[in-house]
MIDREN-548917 format. One record per residue (C-alpha): x, z, y; residue number from 0; residue in three letters. Coordinates in Angstrom, 3 decimals. Example, Ala and Ser with C-alpha at 12.3 -4.5 7.8 and 13.67 -1.06 7.14 Angstrom:
{c1=12.300, c3=7.800, c2=-4.500, resi=0, resn=ALA} $
{c1=13.670, c3=7.140, c2=-1.060, resi=1, resn=SER} $
END
This chain:
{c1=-8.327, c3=17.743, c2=22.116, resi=0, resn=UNK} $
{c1=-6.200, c3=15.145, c2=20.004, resi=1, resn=UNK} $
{c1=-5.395, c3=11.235, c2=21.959, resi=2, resn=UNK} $
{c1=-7.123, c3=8.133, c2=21.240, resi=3, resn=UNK} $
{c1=-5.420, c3=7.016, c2=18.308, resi=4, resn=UNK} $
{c1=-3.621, c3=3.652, c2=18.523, resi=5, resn=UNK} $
{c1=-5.467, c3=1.073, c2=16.730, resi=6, resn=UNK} $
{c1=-3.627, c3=-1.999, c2=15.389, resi=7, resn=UNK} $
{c1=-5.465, c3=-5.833, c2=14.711, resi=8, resn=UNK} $
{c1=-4.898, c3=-6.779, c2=11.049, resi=9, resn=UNK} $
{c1=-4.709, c3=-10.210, c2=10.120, resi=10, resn=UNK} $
{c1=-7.869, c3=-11.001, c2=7.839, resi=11, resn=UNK} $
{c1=-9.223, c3=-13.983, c2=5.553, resi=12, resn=UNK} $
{c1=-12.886, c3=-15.033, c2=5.765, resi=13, resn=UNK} $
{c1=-15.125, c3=-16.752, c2=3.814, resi=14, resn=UNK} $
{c1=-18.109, c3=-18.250, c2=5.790, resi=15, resn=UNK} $
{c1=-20.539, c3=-21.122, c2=5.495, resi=16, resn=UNK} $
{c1=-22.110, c3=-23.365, c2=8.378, resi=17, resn=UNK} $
{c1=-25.769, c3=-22.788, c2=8.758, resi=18, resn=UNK} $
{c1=-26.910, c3=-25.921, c2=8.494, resi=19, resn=UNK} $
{c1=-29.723, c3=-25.850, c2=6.455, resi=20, resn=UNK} $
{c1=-30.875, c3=-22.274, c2=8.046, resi=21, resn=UNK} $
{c1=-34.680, c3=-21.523, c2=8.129, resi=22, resn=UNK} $
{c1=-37.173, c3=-18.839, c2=7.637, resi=23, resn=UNK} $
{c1=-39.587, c3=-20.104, c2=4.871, resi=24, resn=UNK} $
{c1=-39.827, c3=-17.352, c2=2.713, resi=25, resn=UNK} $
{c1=-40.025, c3=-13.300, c2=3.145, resi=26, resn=UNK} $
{c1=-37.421, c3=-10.846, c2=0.940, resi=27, resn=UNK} $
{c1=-36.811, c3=-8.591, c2=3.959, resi=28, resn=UNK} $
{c1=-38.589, c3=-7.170, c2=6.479, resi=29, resn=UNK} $
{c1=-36.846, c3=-8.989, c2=9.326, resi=30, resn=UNK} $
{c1=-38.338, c3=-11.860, c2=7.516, resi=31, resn=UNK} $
{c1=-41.499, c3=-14.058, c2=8.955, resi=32, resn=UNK} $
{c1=-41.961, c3=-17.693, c2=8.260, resi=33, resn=UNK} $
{c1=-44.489, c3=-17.720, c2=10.509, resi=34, resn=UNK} $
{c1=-41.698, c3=-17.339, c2=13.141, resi=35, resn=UNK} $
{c1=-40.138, c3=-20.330, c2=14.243, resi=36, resn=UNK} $
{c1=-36.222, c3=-20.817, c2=13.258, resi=37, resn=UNK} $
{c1=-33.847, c3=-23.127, c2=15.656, resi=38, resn=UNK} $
{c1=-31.507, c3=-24.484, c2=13.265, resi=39, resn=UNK} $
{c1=-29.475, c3=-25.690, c2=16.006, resi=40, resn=UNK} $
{c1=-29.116, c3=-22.551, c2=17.450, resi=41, resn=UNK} $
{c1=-28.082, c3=-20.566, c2=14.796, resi=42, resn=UNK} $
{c1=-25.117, c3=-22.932, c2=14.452, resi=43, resn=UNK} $
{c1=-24.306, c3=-22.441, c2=17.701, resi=44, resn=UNK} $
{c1=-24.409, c3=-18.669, c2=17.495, resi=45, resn=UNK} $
{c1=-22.090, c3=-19.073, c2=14.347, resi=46, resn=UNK} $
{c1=-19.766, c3=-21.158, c2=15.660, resi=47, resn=UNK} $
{c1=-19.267, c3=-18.828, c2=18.547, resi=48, resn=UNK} $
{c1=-18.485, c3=-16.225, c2=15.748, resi=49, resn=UNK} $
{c1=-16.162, c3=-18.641, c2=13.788, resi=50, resn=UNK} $
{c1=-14.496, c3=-19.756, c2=17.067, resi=51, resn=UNK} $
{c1=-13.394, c3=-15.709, c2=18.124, resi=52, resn=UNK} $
{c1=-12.208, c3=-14.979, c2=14.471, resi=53, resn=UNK} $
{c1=-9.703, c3=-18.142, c2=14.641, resi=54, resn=UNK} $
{c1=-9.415, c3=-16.973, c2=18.326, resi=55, resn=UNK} $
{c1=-8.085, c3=-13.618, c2=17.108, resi=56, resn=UNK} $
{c1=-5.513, c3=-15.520, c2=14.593, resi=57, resn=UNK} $
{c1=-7.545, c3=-14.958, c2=11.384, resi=58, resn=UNK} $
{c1=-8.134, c3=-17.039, c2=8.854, resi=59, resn=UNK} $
{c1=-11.485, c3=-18.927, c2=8.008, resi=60, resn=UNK} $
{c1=-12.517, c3=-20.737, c2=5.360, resi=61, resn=UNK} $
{c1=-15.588, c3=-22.624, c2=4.371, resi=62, resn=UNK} $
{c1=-17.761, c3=-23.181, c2=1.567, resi=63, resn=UNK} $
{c1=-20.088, c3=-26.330, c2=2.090, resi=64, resn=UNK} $
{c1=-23.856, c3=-25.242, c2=2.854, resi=65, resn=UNK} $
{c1=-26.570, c3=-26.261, c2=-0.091, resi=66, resn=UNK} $
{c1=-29.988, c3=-27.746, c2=0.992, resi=67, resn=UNK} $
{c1=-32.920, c3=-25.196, c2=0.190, resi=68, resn=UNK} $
{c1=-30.487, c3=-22.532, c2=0.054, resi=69, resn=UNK} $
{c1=-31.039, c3=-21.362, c2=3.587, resi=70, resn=UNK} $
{c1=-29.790, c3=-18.028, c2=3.017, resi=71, resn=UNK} $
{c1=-26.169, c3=-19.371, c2=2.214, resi=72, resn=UNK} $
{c1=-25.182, c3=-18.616, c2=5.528, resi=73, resn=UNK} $
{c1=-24.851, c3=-15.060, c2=4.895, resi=74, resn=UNK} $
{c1=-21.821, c3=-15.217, c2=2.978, resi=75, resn=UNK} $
{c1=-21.174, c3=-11.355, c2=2.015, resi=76, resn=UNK} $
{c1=-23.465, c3=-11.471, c2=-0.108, resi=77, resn=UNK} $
{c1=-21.607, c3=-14.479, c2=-2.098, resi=78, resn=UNK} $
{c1=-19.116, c3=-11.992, c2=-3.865, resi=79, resn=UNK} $
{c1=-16.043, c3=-9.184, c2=-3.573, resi=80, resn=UNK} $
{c1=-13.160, c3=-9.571, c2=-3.900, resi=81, resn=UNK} $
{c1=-9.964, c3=-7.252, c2=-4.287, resi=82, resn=UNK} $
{c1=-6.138, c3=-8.363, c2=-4.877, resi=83, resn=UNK} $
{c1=-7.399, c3=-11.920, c2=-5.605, resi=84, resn=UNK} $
{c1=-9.966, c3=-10.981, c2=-8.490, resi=85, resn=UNK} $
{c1=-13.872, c3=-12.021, c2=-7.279, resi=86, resn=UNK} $
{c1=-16.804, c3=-10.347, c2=-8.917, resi=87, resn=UNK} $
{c1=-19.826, c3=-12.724, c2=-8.475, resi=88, resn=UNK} $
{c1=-22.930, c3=-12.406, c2=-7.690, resi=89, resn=UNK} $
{c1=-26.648, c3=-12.202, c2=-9.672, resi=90, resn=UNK} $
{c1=-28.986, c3=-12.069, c2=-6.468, resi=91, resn=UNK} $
{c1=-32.327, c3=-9.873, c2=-7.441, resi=92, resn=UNK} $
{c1=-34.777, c3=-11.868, c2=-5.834, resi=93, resn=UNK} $
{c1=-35.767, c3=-15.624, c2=-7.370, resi=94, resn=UNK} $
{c1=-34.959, c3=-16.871, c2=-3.568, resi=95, resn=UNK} $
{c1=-31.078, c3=-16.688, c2=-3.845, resi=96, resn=UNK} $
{c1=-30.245, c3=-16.961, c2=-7.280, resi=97, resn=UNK} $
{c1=-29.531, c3=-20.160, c2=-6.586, resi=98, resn=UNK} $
{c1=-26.391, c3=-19.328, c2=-4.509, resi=99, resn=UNK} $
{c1=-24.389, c3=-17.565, c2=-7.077, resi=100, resn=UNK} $
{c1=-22.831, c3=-20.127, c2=-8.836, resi=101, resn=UNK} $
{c1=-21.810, c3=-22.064, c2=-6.047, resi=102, resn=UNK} $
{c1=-19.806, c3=-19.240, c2=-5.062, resi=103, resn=UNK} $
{c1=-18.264, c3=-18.132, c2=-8.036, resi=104, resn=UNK} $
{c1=-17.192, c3=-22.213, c2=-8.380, resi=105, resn=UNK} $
{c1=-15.508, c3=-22.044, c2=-4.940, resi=106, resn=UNK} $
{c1=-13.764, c3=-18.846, c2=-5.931, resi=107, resn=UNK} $
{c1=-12.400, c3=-20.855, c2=-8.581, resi=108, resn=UNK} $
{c1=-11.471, c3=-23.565, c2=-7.075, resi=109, resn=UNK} $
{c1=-9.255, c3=-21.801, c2=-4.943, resi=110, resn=UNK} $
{c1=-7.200, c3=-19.849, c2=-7.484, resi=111, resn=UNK} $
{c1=-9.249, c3=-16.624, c2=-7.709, resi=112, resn=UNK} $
{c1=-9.851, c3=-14.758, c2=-11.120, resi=113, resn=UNK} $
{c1=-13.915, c3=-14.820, c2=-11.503, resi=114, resn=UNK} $
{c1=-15.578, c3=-11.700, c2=-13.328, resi=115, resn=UNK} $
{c1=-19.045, c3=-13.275, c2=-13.470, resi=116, resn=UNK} $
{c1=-21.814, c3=-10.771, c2=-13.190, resi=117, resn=UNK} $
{c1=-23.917, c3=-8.576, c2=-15.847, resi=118, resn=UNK} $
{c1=-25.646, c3=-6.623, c2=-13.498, resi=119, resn=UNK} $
{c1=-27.374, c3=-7.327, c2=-10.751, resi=120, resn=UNK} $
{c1=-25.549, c3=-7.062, c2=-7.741, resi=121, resn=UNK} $
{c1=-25.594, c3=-8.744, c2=-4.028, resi=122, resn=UNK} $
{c1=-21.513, c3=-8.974, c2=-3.692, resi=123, resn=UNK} $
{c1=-20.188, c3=-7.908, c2=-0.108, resi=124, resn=UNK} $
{c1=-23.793, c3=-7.167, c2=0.859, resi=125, resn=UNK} $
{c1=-23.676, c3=-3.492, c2=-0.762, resi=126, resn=UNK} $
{c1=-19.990, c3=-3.520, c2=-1.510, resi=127, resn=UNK} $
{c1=-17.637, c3=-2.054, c2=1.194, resi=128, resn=UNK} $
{c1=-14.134, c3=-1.440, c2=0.856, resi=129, resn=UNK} $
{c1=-12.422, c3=1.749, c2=2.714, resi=130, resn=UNK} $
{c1=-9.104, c3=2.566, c2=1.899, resi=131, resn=UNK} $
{c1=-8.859, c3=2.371, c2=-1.817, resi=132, resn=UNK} $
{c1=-12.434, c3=3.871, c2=-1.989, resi=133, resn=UNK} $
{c1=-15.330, c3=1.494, c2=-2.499, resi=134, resn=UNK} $
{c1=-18.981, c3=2.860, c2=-1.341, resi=135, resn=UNK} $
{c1=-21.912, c3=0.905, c2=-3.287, resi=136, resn=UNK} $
{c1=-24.882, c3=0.797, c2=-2.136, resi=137, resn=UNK} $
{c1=-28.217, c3=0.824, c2=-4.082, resi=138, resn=UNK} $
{c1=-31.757, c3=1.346, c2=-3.504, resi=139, resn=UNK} $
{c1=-33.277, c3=-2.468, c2=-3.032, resi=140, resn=UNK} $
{c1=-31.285, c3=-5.222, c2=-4.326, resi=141, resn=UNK} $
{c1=-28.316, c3=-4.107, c2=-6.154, resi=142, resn=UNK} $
{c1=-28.425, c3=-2.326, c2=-9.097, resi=143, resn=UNK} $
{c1=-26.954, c3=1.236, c2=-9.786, resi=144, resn=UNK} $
{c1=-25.574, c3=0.514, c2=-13.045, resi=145, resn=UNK} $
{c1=-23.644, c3=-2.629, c2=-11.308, resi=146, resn=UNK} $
{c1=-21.469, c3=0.470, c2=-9.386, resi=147, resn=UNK} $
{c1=-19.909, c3=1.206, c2=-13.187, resi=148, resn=UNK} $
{c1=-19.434, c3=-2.498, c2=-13.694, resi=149, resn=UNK} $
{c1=-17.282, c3=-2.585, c2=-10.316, resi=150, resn=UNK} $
{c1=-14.961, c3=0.587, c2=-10.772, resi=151, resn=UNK} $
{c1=-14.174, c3=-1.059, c2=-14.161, resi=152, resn=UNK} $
{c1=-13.319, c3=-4.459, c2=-12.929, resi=153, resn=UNK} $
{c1=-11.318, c3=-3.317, c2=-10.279, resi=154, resn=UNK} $
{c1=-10.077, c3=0.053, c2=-11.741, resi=155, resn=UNK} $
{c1=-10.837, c3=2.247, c2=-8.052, resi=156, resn=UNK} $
{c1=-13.273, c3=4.582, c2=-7.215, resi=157, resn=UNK} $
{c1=-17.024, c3=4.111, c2=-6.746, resi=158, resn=UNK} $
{c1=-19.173, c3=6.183, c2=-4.975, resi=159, resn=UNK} $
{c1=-22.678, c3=5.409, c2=-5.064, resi=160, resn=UNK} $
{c1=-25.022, c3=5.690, c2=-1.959, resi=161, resn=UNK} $
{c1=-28.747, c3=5.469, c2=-1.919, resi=162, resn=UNK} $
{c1=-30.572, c3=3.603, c2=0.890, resi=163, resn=UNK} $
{c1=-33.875, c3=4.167, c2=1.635, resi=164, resn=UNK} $
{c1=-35.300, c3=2.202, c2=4.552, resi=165, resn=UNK} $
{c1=-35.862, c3=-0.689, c2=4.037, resi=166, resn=UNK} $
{c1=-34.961, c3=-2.269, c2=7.167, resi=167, resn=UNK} $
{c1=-31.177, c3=-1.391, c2=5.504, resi=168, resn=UNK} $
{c1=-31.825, c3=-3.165, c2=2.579, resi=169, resn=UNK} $
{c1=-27.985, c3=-3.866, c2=1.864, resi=170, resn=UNK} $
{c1=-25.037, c3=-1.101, c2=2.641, resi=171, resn=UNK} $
{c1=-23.605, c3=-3.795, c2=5.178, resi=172, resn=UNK} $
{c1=-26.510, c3=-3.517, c2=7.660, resi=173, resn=UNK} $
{c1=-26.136, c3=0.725, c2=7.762, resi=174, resn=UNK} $
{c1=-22.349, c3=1.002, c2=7.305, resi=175, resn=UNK} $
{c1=-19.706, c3=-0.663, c2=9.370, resi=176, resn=UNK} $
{c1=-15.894, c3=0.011, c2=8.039, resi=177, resn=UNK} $
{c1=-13.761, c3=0.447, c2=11.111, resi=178, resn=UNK} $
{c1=-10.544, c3=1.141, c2=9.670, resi=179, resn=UNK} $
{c1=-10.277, c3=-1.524, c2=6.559, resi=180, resn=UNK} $
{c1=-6.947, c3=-0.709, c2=5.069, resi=181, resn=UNK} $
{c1=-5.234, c3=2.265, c2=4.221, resi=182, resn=UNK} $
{c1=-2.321, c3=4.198, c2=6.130, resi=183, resn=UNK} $
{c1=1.072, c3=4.359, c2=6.125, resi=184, resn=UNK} $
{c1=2.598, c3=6.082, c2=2.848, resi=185, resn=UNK} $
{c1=-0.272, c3=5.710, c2=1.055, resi=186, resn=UNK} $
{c1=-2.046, c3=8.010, c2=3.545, resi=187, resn=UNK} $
{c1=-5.847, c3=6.930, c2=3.596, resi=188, resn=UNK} $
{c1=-6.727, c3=6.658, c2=7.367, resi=189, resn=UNK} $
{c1=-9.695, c3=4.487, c2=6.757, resi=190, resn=UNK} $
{c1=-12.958, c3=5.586, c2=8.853, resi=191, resn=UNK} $
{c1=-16.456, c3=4.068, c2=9.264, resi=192, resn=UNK} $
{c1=-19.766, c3=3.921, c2=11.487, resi=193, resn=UNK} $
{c1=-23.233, c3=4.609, c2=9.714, resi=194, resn=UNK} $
{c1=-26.381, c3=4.985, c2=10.195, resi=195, resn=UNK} $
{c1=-27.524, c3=8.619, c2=8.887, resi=196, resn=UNK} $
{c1=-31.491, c3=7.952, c2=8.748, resi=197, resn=UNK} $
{c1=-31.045, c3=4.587, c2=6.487, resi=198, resn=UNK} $
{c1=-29.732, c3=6.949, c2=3.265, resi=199, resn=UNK} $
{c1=-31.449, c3=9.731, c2=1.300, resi=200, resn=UNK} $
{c1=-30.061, c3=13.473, c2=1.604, resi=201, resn=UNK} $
{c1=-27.285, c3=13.276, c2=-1.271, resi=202, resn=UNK} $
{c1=-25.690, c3=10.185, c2=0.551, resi=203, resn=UNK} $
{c1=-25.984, c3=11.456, c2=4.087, resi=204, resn=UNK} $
{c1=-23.615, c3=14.757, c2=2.368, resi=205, resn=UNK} $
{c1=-21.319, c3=12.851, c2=1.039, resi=206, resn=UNK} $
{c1=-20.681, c3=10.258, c2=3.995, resi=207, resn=UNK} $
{c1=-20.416, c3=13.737, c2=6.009, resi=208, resn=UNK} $
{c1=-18.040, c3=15.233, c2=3.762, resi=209, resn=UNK} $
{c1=-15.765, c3=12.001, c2=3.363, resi=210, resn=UNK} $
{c1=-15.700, c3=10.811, c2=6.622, resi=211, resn=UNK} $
{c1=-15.977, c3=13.966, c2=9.440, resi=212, resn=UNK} $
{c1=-14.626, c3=11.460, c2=12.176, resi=213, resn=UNK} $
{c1=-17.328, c3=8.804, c2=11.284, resi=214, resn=UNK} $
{c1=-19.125, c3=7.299, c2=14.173, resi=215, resn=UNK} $
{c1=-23.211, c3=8.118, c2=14.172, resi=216, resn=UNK} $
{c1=-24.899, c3=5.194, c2=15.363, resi=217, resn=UNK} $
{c1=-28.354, c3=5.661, c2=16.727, resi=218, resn=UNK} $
{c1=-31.382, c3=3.981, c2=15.059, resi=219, resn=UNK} $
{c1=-32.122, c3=1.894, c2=18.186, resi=220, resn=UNK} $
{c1=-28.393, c3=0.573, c2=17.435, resi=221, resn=UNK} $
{c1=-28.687, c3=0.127, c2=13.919, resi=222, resn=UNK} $
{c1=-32.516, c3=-1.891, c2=14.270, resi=223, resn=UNK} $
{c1=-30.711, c3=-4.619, c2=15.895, resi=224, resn=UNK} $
{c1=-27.743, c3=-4.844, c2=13.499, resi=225, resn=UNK} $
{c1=-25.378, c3=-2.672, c2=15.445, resi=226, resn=UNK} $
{c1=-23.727, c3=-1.766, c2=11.989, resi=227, resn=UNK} $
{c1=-23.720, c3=-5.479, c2=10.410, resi=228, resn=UNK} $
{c1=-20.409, c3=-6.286, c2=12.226, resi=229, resn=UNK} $
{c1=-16.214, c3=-7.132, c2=11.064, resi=230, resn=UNK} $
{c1=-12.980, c3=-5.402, c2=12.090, resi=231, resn=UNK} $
{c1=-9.637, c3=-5.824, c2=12.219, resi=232, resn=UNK} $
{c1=-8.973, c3=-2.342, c2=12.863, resi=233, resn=UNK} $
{c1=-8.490, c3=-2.801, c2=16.423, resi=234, resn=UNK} $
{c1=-11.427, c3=-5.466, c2=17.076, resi=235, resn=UNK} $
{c1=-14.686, c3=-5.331, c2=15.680, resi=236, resn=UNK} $
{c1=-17.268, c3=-7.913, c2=16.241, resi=237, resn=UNK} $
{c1=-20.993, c3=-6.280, c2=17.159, resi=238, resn=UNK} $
{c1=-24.082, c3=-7.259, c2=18.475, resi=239, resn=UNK} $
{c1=-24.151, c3=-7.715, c2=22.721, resi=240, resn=UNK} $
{c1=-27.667, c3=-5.487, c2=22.315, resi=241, resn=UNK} $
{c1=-25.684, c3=-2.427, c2=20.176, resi=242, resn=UNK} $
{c1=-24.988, c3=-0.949, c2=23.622, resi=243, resn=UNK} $
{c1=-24.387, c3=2.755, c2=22.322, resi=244, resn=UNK} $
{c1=-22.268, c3=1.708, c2=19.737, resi=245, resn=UNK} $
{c1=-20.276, c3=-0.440, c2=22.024, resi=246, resn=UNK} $
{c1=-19.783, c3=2.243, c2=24.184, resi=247, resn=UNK} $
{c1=-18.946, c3=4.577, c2=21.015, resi=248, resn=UNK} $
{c1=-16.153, c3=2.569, c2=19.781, resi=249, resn=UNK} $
{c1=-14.660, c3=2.077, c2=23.457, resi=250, resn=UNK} $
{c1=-14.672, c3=5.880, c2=23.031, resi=251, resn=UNK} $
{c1=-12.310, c3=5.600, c2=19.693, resi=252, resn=UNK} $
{c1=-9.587, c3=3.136, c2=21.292, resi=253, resn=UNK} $
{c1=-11.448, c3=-0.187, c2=19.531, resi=254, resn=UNK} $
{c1=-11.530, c3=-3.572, c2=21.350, resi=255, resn=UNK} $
{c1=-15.621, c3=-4.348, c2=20.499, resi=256, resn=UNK} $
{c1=-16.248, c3=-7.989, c2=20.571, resi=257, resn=UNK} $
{c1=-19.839, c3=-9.184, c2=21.297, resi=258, resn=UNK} $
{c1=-20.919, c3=-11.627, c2=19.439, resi=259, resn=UNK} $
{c1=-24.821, c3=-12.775, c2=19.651, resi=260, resn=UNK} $
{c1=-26.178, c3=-13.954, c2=16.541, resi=261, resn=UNK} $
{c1=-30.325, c3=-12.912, c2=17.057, resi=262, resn=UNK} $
{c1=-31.329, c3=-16.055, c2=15.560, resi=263, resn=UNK} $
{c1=-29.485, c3=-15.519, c2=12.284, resi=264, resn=UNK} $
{c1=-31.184, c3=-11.974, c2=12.576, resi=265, resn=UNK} $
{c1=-34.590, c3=-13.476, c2=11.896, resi=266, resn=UNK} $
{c1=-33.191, c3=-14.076, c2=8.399, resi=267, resn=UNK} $
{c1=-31.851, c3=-10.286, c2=8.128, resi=268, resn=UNK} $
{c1=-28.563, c3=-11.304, c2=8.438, resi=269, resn=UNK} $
{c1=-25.462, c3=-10.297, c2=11.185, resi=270, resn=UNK} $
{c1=-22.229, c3=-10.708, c2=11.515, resi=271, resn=UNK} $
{c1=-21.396, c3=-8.803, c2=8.777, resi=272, resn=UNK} $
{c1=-23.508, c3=-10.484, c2=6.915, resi=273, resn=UNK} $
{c1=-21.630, c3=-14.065, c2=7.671, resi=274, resn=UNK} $
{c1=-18.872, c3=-12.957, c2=6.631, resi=275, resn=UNK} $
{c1=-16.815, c3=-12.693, c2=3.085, resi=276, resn=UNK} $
{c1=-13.639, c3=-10.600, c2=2.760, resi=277, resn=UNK} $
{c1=-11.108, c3=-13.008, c2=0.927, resi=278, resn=UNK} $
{c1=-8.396, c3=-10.464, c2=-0.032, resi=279, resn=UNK} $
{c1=-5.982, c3=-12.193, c2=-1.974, resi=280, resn=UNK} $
{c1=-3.374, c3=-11.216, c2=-4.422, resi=281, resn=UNK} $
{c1=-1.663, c3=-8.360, c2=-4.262, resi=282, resn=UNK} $
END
């Protein structure tokens, strides 16, 4: 049996937004229920907590300024995605969050990125994920397939499409988690994930299997309380305190989980994953 590999912290750059606005009013997920009550106060707290380890850990954060009635700016993945300092924006499928786009794609600006506003519709970070050079799109309920050619053009690397199907997993973020961001030494592509078998249809769950044979399998009981919606380094990844078999599956692997607790920003249908925006600058 092969070591524990040595896993190394990379320095990242975040995008994230204070929730200061958050609430539950409306319903576009099924973790959604107005009826529920929201504690504004304590969803800041909970994201400052997450804020607070990244800067702990010596990355970067930066913030875009929350929007009243846009709740759901919070969950900042979903804003764009961005490679080698080129952001695609966003065009948000439900009426709810259209609103959000452009306030993204204006911050991009602002700070010196190269903006490729949207055609198709597409949730940005949400059902984007970078592994290696490869990036896996998801489709199924909010972004569409045809938005997966509009990506490999833009940023000239492979695309390979993956269908979800429950829709508890409504974006790619909340059923795959990339462990290993970046790619190896030499070019050699060392990147590895965690996913969440039952959340994609049979054609996905083959491909994941054939691309990834180290992957971690994360139970449903981890993935229904956003196990899989979580950040690494490549040495520290940031999960949720109640994803105890996943915890215990990366301690397995040589990663450093950190447990972060962000249930009332779950009532929304967001994580930690979910908070946060890769900002990967020029190359």
């Amino acid at each position: 049996m092969s070591s524990t590999p040595t896993r190394i912290a990379h320095k990242r750059s975040y995008l994230m937004c204070r929730p200061e606005h958050f609430t539950v009013s409306y319903s576009i997920n099924p973790w959604m229920e107005p009826s529920n009550p929201t504690d504004t106060a304590k969803a800041v707290a909970q994201w400052q907590t997450l804020y607070d380890a990244y800067v702990a850990l010596g990355h970067d954060v930066h913030l875009i300024d929350p929007i009243d009635g846009l709740p759901d700016m919070v969950y900042t993945a979903n804003g764009g995605f961005i490679i080698n300092g080129t952001a695609y924006g966003v065009k948000f499928r439900v009426d709810e969050r259209q609103g959000e786009a452009q306030p993204f794609m204006d911050w991009f600006a602002q700070y010196g990125y190269d903006v490729v506003p949207p055609v198709e519709v597409n949730e940005g970070e949400g059902d984007f994920l970078l592994v290696g050079d490869t990036i896996l799109a998801g489709t199924g309920f909010r972004s569409d397939g045809t938005s997966h050619g509009e990506l490999a053009t833009i940023f000239d690397r492979e695309v390979v499409s993956l269908t979800l199907t429950d829709p508890r997993f409504y974006h790619l973020d909340t059923a795959i988690a990339v462990l290993d961001p970046i790619q190896g030494e030499g070019g050699v592509d060392h990147a590895n994930i965690a996913y969440l078998p039952l959340a994609f249809d049979a054609a996905s769950r083959a491909i994941l299997e054939e691309r990834y044979p180290d992957a971690i399998l994360v139970s449903e009981a981890d993935g229904d309380v956003f196990g899989l919606n979580s950040a690494s380094d490549g040495y520290n990844v940031f999960i949720s305190p109640r994803a105890k078999g996943f915890e215990a599956q990366l301690r397995e692997r040589g990663y450093n989980p950190v447990l972060i607790d962000l249930s009332e920003l779950l009532l929304g249908g967001g994580g930690i994953k979910c908070c946060t925006l890769e900002l990967r600058g020029r190359s």
